[in-house]
N, C-alpha and C positions, 0 to 999 in steps of 0.2 A: 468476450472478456479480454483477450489479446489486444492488444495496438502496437505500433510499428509505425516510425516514422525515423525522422532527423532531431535529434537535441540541437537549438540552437540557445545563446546565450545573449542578452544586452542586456543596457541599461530601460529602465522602468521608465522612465520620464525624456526618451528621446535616443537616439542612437539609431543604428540599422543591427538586425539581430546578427548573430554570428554562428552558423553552423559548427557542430563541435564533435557531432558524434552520428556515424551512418548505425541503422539498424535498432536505434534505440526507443523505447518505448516507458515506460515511467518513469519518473527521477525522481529526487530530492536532494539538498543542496546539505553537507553538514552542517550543523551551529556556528563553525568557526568559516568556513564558507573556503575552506580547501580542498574539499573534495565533493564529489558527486557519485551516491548512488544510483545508478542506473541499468536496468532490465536489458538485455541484449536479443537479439531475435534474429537468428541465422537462419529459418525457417526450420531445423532438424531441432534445434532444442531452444528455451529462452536458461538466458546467465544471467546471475544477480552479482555482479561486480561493483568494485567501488573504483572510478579515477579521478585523475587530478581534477583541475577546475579548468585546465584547456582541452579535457577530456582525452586524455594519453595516461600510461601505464597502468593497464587495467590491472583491477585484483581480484580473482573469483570467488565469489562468498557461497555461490549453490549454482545448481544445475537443473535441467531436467526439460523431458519431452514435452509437458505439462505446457505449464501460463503462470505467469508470476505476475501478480498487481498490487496496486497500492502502497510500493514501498516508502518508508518512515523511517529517518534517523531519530533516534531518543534525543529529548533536549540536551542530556548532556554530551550526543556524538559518541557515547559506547557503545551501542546497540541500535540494530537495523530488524522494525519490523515489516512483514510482508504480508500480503495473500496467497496462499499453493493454491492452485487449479488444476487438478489432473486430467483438466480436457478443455480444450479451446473451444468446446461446443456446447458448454451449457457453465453456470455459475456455481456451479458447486466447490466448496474450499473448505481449508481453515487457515487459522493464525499460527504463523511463526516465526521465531525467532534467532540472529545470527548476531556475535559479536563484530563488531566495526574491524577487527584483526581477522577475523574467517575464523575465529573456534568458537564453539558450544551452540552449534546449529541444531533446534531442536523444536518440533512441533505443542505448539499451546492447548491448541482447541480439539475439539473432536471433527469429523467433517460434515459442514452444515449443507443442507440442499443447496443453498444458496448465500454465497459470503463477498461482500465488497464496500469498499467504504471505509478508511484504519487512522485513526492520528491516535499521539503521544497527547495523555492526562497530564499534565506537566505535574499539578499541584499533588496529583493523588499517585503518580510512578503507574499509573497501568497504560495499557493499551486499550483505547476501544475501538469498536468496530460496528459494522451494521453483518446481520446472519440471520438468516431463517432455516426452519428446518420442516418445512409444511406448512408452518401458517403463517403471517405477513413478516417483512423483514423487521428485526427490530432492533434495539443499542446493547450489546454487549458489553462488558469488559474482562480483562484480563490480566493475571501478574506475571511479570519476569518468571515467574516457578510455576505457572501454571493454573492455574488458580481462578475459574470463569465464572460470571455472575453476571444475571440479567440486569440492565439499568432501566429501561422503560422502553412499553409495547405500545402498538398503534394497531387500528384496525386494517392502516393503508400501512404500504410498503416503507421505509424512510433507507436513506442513504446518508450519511458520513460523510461531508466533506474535511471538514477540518474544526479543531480545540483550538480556542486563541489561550496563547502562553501566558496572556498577560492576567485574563481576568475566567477562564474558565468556559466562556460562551463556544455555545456550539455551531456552528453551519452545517445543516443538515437540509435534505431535502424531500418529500413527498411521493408517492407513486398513488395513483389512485387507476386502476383500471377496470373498464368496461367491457361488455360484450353484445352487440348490438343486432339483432336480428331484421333483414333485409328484407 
């Protein structure tokens, strides 16, 4: 579940990348595109902080021995959602939520066997996400207050990449596995 690498930064259409941040592991950029959330990884705990856009003066939003993934600024940049992992050794999570100033850090969901995959519903204010809890992973949602509802199941695994802001469409992706005897 964990990753660990370099945030680097450039432009889309040419440039050379530009490292910005040792030890970091998921991001997201704000709306207004001054700050960046990003997951830190010291190997003793991951931190969910927010820095600038040259990636200096961090600000810590959470902690923990665990695994943090999928982190999400809300379209409007108040609020930062996440994944809790309470073990780097298997996908078990849930959804939760932190204001973009570090107050009102508080767990959404219950904790599913299996949870990864989160963007911002822009049109409808929740959160979704891909969770399973025993049987294939399937689309969630969620409210700022808590508030979880199934959206649609599959008999194959699906993952959550990303809600486009503009028109709703989802990017999601497929699991389907086998087991083959030799």
């Amino acid at each position: 579940v964990g990753a660990r690498g370099t945030a680097e930064g450039g432009r889309a259409m040419g440039g050379d990348a530009r490292p910005f941040l040792a030890h970091g592991a998921w991001a997201d950029w704000s709306p207004a595109r001054r700050k960046i959330a990003v997951i830190l990884d010291d190997d003793r705990q991951r931190t969910l902080a927010l820095v600038d856009a040259e990636g200096r003066e961090p600000r810590v939003l959470d902690r923990t021995p665990g695994v943090f993934s999928s982190v999400r600024f809300s379209p409007d940049g108040a609020w930062l959602a996440y994944i809790f992992h309470p073990s780097a050794h298997d996908e078990a999570g849930d959804v939760r939520l932190v204001a973009a100033d570090g107050s009102a850090p508080r767990t959404l969901t219950p904790l599913y066997g299996s949870c990864r995959g989160l963007a911002w519903n822009a049109a409808r204010g929740e959160i979704w996400y891909t969770a399973a809890s025993g049987g294939a992973q399937s689309l969630w949602s969620v409210t700022r207050t808590g508030r979880v509802r199934p959206i649609y199941a599959t008999p194959s695994d699906m993952l959550l990449f990303d809600i486009s802001p503009r028109d709703g469409t989802l990017l999601v992706g497929s699991e389907n596995y086998r087991t083959e005897l030799m």
